[in-house]
C-alpha positions in Angstrom: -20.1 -27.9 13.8 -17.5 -25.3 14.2 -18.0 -21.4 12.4 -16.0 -20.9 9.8 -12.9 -18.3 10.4 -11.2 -15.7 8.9 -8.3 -13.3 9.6 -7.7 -9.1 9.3 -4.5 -7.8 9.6 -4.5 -4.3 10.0 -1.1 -1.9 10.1 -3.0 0.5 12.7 -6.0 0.6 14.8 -9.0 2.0 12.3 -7.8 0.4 8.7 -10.0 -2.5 9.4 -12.9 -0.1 9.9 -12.4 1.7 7.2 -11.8 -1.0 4.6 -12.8 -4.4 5.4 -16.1 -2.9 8.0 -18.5 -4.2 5.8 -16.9 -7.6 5.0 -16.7 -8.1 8.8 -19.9 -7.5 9.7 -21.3 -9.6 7.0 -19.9 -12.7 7.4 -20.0 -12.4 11.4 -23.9 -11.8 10.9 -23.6 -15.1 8.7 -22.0 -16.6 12.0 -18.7 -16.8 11.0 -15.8 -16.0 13.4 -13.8 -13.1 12.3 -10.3 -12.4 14.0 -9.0 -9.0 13.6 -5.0 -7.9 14.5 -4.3 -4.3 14.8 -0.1 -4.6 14.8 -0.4 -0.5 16.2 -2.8 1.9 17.4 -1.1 4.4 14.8 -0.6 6.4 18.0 2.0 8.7 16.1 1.0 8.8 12.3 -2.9 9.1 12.6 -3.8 10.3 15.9 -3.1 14.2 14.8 -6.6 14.9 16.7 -5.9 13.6 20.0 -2.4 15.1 20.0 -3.6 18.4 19.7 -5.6 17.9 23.2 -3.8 19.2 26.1 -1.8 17.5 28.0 -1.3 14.2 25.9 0.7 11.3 26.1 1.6 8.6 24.0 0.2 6.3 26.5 -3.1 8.1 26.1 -2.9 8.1 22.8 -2.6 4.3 22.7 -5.3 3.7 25.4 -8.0 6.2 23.6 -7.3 4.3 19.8 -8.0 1.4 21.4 -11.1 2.0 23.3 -12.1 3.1 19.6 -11.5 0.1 18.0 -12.6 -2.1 20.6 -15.7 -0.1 20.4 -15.8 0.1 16.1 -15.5 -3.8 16.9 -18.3 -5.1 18.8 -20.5 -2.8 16.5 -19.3 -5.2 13.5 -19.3 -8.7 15.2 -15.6 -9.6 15.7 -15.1 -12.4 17.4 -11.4 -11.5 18.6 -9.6 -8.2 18.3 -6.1 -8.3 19.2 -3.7 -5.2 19.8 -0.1 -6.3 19.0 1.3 -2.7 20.0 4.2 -2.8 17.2 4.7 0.7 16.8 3.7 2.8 13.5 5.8 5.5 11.5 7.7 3.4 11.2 6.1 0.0 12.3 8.5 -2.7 13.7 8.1 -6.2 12.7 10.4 -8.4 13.9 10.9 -12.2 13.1 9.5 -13.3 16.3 6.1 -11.5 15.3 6.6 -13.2 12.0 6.5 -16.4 13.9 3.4 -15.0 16.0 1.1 -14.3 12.8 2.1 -17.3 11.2 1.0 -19.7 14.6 -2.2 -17.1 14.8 -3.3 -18.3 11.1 -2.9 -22.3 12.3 -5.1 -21.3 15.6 -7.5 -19.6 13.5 -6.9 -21.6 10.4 -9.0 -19.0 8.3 -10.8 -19.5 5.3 -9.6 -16.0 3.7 -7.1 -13.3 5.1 -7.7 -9.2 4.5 -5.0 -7.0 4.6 -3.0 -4.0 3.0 -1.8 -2.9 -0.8 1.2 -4.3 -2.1 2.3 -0.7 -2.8 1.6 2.7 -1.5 3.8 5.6 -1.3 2.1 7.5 1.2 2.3 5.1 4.1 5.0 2.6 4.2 3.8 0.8 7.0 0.5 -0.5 4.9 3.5 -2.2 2.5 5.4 -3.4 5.1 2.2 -5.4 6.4 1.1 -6.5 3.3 4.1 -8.2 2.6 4.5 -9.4 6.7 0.9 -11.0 5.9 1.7 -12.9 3.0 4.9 -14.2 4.5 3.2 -15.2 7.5 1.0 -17.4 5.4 3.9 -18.9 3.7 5.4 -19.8 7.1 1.8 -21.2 8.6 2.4 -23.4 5.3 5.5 -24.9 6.1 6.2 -28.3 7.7 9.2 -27.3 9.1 7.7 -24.5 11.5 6.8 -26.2 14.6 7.1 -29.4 13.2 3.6 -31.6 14.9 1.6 -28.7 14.5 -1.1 -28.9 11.5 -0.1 -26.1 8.8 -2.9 -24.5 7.0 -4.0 -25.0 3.7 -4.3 -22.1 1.4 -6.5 -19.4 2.2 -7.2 -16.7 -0.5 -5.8 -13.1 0.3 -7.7 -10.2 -0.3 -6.3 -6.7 -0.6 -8.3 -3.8 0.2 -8.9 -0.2 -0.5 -6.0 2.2 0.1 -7.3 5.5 0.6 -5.7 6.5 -3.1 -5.9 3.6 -5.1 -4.6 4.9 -8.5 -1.1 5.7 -7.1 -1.1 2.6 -5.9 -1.6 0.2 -8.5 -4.1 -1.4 -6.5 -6.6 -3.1 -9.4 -9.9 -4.4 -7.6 -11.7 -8.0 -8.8 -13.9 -8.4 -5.9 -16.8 -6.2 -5.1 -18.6 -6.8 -2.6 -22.1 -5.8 -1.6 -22.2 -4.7 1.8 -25.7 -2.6 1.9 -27.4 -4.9 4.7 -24.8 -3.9 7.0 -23.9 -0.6 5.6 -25.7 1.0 9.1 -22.8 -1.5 11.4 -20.5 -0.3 9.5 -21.6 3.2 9.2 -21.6 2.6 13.2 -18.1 1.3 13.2 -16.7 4.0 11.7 -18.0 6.6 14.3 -16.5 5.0 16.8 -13.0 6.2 15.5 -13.6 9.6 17.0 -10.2 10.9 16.2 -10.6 10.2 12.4 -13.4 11.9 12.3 -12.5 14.0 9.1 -12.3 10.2 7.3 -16.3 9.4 8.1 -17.6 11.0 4.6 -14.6 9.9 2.5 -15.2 6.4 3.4 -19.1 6.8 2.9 -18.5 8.1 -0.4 -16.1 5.3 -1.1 -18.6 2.8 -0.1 -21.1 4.2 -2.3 -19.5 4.3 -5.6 -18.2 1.1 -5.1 -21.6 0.3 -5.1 -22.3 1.7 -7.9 -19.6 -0.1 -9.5 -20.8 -3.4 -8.2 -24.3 -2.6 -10.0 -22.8 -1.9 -13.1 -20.6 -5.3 -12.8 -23.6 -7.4 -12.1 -26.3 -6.5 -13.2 -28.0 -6.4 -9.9 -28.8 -2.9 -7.6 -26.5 -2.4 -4.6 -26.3 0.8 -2.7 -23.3 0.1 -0.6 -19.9 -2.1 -2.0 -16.4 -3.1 -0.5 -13.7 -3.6 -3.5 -10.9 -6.1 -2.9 -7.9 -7.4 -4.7 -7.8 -10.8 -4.6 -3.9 -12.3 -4.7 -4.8 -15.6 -5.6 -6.6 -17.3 -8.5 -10.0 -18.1 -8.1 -10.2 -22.1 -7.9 -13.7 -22.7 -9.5 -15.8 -26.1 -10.5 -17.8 -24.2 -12.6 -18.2 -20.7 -14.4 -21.1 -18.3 -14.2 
């Protein structure tokens, strides 16, 4: 019996720390196999830290975000981590890595997909990956796209956190409670050394969406991950 998948698509090198940590490291505790694409390191737009050391290239820039990651990765369980080097501020995403994501979700054929906010007006390269995400799936969809090769079926997309959510009409529908990994992911997000200043924000993010999640269900959590699902829900049953 094979794991079941599922697929992160993150503009730079830490957003999949930051945002989808705890859903990683749950379900790859649960044995499922979790591929995560970082499209950039963010090597220009969020590295300010490392660029104020002496001496630096982009190069090293790009070399340290990744030990970071690959680091912030193995402490959450991912099964693959890939580094598509695309550039960031601005990020450049061409057809042919439209074609690349869309043949990564029939490899990986994942049961749900996590990226970026439709909108948000502080970082265009978070919209621009949302919407490359989304049109990958639509591609991994369609017959005509490497005709022979099995499309996928129709895996929900989540959208999570942006770092200010009420300026990005971002409305959450899915919390989830993340507390028996919260130390993984607490772990995970050490790793990205030259983020440092995000550790507490995220921490305190984590926590009153656990709150949240309490209040929603009846049921004590400590630590939560809020998503926004694109899809409907396809249920045999309510409640």
């Amino acid at each position: 019996m094979t794991n079941k998948t599922a697929l992160v698509v993150s503009a730079h090198s830490a957003d999949f720390v930051w945002r989808a940590g705890g859903a990683i490291a749950l379900h790859s505790a649960a044995g499922w196999d979790i591929t995560v694409v970082c499209l950039s390191y963010g090597e220009r737009g969020e590295s300010a830290k490392l660029w104020r050391k002496p001496d630096m290239t982009l190069e090293k820039v790009k070399a340290e975000r990744q030990r970071e990651a690959g680091n912030a990765a193995r402490h959450l369980g991912v099964a693959d981590i890939q580094f598509w080097d695309l550039g960031d501020y601005p990020i450049t995403l061409s057809t042919d890595s439209l074609f690349r994501l869309a043949d990564l979700y029939r490899a990986v054929k994942p049961s749900w997909v996590m990226t970026h906010s439709r909108l948000d007006p502080y970082n265009a390269d978070h919209v621009a990956v949302s919407a490359f995400t989304q049109e990958a799936r639509i591609v991994g969809q369609a017959h005509g796209h490497n005709p022979g090769v099995p499309v996928i079926g129709a895996p929900q997309v989540y959208l999570f956190e942006p770092h200010q959510p009420e300026q990005c009409a971002w409305k959450p529908n899915v919390i989830l409670n993340i507390t028996e990994v919260w130390e993984k992911k607490r772990a995970a997000i050490e790793c990205m050394e030259g983020q440092e200043h995000l550790w507490e924000y995220y921490t305190r993010v984590a926590l009153q969406r656990g709150v949240q999640g309490g209040r929603n269900s009846g049921t004590p959590m400590t630590y939560g991950e809020a998503y926004e699902g694109v899809f409907p829900s396809v249920v045999s049953t309510l409640g």
